[in-house]
C-alpha positions as a printed NumPy array, in Angstrom:
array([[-18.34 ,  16.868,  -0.594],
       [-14.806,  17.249,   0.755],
       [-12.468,  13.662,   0.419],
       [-11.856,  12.539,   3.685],
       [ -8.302,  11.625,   2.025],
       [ -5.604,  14.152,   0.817],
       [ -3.21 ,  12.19 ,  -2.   ],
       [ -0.225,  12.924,  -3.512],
       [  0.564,  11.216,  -6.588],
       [  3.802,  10.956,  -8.394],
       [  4.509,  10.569, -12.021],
       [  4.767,   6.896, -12.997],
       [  7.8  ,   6.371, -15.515],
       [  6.889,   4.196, -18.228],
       [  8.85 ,   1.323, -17.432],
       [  7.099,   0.872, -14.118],
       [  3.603,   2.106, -15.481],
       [  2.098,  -0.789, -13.68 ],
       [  3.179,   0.523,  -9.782],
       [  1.609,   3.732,  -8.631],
       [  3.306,   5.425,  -5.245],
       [  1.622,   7.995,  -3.537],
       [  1.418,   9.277,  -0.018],
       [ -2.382,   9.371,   1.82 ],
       [ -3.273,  12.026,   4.372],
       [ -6.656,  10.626,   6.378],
       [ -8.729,  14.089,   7.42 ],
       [-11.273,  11.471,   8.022],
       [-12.282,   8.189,   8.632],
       [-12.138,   6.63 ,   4.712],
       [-15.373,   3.948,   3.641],
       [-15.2  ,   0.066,   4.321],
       [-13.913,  -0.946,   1.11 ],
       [-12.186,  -3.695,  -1.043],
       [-10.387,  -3.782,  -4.085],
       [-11.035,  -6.454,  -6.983],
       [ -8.965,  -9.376,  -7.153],
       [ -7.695,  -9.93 , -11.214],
       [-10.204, -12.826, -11.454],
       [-13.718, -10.166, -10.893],
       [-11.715,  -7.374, -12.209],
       [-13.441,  -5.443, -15.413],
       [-10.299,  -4.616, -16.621],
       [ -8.437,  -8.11 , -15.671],
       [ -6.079,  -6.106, -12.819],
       [ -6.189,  -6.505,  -9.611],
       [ -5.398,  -3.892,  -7.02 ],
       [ -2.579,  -4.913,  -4.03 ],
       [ -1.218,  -2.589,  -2.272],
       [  1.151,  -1.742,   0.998],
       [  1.064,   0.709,   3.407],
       [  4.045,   2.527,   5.623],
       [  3.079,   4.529,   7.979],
       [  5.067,   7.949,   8.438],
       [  2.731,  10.176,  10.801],
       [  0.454,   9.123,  13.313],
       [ -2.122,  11.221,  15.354],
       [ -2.917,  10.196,  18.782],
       [ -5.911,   7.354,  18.544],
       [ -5.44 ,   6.973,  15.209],
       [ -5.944,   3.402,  13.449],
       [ -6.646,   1.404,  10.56 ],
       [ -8.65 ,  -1.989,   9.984],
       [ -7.449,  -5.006,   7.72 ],
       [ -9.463,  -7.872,   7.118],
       [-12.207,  -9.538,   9.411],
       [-11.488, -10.171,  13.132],
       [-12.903, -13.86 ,  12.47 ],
       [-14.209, -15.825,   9.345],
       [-16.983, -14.235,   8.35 ],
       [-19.989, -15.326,   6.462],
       [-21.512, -13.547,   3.217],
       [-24.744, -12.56 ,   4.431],
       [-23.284, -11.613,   7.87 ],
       [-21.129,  -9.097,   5.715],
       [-23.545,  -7.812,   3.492],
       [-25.882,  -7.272,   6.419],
       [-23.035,  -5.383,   8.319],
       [-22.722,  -3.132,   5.382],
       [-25.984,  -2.109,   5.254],
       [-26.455,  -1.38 ,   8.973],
       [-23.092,  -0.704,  10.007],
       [-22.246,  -3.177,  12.109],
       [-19.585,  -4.343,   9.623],
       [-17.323,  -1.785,  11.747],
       [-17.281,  -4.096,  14.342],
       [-16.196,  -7.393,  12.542],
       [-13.118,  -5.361,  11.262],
       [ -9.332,  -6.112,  12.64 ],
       [ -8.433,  -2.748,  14.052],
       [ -4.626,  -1.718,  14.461],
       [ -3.495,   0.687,  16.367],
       [ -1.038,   1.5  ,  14.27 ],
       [  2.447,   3.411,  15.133],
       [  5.166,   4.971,  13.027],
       [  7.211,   2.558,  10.781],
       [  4.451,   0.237,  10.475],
       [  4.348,  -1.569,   7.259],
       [  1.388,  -3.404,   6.015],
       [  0.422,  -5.479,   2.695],
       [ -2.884,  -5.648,   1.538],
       [ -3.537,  -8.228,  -0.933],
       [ -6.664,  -7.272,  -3.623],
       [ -9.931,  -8.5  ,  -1.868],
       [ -9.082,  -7.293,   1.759],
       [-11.432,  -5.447,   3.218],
       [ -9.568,  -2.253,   5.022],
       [-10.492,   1.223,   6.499],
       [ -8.554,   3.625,   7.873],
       [ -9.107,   6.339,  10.9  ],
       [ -8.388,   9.806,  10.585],
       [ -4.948,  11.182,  11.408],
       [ -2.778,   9.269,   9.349],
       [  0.193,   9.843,   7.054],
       [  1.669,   6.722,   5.308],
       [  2.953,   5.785,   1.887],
       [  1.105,   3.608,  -0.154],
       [  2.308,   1.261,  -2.934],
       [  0.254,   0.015,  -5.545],
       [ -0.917,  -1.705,  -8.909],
       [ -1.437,   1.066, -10.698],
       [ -5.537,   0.784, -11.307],
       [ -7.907,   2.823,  -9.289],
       [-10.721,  -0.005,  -8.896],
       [-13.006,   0.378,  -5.315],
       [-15.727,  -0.891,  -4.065],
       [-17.349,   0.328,  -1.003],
       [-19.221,  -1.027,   1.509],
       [-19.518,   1.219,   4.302],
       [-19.183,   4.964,   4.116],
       [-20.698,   6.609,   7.246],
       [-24.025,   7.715,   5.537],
       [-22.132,  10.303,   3.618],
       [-24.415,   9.393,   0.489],
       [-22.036,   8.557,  -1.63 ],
       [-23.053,   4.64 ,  -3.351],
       [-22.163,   1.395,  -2.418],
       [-20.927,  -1.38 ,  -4.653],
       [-22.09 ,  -4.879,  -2.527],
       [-22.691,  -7.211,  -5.398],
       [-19.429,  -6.255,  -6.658],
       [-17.463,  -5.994,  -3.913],
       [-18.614,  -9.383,  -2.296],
       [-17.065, -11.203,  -5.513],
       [-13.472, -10.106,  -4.467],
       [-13.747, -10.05 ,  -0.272],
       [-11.758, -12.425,   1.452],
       [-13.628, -13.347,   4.643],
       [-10.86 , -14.542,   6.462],
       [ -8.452, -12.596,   8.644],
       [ -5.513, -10.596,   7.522],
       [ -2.537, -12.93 ,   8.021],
       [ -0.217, -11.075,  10.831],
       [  3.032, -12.341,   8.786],
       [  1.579,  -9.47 ,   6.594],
       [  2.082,  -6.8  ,   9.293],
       [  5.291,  -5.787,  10.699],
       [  7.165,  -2.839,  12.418],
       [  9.81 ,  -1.874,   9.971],
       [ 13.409,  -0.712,  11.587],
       [ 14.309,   2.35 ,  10.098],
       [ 18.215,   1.79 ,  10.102],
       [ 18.326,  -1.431,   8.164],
       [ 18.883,  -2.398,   4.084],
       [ 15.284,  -4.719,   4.212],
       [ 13.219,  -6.04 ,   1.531],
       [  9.799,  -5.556,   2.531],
       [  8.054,  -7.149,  -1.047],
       [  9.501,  -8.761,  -3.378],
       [  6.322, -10.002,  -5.793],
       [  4.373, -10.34 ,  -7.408],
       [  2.996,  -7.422,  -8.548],
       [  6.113,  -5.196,  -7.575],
       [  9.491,  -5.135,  -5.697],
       [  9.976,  -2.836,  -2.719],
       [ 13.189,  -2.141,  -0.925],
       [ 13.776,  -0.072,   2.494],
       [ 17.558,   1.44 ,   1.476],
       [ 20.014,   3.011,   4.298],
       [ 23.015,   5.176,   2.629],
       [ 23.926,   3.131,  -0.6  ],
       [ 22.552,   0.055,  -1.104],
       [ 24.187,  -3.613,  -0.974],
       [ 25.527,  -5.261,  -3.897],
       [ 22.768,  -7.872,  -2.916],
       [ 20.132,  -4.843,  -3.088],
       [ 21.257,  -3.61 ,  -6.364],
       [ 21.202,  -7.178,  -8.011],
       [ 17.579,  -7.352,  -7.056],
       [ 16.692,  -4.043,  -8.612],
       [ 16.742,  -4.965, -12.115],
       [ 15.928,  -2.102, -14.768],
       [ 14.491,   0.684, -13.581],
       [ 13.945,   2.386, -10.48 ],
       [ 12.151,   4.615,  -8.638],
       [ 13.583,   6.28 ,  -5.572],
       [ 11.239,   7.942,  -2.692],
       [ 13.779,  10.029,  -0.357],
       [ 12.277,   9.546,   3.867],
       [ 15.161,  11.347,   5.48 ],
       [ 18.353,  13.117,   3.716],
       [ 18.04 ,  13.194,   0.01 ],
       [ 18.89 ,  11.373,  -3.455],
       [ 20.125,  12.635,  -6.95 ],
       [ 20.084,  11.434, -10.52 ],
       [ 21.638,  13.27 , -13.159],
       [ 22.342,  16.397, -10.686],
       [ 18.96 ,  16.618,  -9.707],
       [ 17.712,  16.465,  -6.453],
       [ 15.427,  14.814,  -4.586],
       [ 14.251,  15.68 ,  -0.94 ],
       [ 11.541,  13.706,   1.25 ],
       [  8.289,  14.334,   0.015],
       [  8.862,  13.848,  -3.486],
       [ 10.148,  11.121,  -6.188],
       [ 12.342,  10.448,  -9.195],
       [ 13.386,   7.227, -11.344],
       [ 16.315,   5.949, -13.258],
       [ 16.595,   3.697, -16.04 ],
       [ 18.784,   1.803, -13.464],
       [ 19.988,   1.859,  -9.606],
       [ 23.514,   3.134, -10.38 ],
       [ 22.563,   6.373, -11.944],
       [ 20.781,   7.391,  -8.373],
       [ 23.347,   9.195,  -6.376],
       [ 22.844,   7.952,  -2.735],
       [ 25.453,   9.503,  -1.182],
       [ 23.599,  11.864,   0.894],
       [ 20.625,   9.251,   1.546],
       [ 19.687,   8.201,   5.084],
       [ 17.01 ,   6.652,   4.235],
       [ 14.71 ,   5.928,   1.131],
       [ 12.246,   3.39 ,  -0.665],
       [ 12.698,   1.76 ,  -3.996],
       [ 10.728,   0.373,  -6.451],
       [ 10.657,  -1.469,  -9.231],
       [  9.425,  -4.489, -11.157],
       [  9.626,  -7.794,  -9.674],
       [ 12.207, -10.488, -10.51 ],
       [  9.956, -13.468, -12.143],
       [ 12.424, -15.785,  -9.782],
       [ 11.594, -14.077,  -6.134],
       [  7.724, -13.49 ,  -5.499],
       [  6.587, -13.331,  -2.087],
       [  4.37 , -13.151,   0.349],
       [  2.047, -15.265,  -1.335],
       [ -1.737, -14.006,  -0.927],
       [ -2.999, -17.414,  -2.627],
       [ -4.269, -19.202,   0.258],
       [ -5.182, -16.201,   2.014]])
């Protein structure tokens, strides 16, 4: 059966071996499906992860969370007939777009859509939904990690493409949006090492460069020549003093 995603991965340097960046390409509408929070984990990780969107085809659109609380047996029922479509939050999403999704968030997406995605680096799902396409289901296990509440919207946001931003700093991982070279504020944030994901213009480290579409990493941010960036993302591990948003009491 053909995946109704298209991924590109890029190599994870081993001081960041805990993120995983990628870009998605939806051919096709992708399964109702959660990822395990660390507590119902096997392996103890969790899975969060956050979403910009770079390409979007007209009608395209993506669900996070429940529209409303939702009870258990409502949402096991809805996976099994399909009616769990409706009790999604659907976003019409547009270009810039950034979302978070903490582990246990119940998403979809539509196809027709190019965005980056940002991630603990484990490759847990469970699905609930997936169109009849025969491929199994994982209820019991995925109704241990759902959270049946909505998505909070302070977790959505259109991202402007000409600032310096922080869009997550914690826990899991620390993401910056960076416009030419970055602040001195920026650079005190990115402690250790660093991995750089060119959007428009380009970025070098030790000569090399690297042009939208692809990836590299330093050891640190001053070894990345940004001199011919526009615009880029960077990664890297969290400070332990600056984690936020907070999916706790989501």
């Amino acid at each position: 059966m053909k995946e109704p995603v298209g991924e590109i991965w890029f190599e994870r340097p081993e001081p960041l071996s805990d993120i995983l960046a990628k870009y998605l390409f939806t051919e096709e509408r992708l399964s109702v499906q959660v990822h395990p929070t660390a507590e119902n984990s096997p392996t103890g990780i969790g899975k969060d992860e956050c979403w910009m969107v770079t390409e979007v085809e007209p009608g395209a659109r993506l669900a996070v969370g429940f529209e409303t609380r939702v009870d258990a047996d409502a949402i096991r029922r809805g996976a099994l007939d399909g009616s769990i479509m409706e009790m999604l939050n659907w976003i019409d999403v547009k270009v810039n777009d950034f979302i978070y999704v903490p582990a246990g968030t119940v998403h979809s997406m539509g196809a027709g859509l190019t965005l980056i995605e940002i991630q603990q680096n484990t490759d847990i799902t469970h699905r609930l939904y997936d169109y009849g396409r025969g491929r199994p289901l994982n209820l019991d296990e995925a109704m241990a990690s759902i959270r049946r509440v909505p998505h909070p919207p302070e977790f959505r946001r259109r991202i402007d493409p000409a600032s310096e931003q922080i869009l997550i700093e914690g826990p899991h991982f620390l993401l910056a949006q960076c416009t030419g070279n970055p602040s001195r504020d920026l650079q005190a944030r990115l402690r250790g090492a660093v991995q750089v994901l060119p959007i428009d213009g380009s970025c070098s480290i030790n000569g090399a460069q690297i042009e939208p579409g692809a990836a590299g990493w330093a050891d640190c941010p001053e070894r990345i020549d940004f001199s011919h960036n526009l615009r880029c993302l960077l990664i890297a591990n969290p400070s332990p003093l600056l984690q936020n948003p907070s999916a706790s009491e989501y």
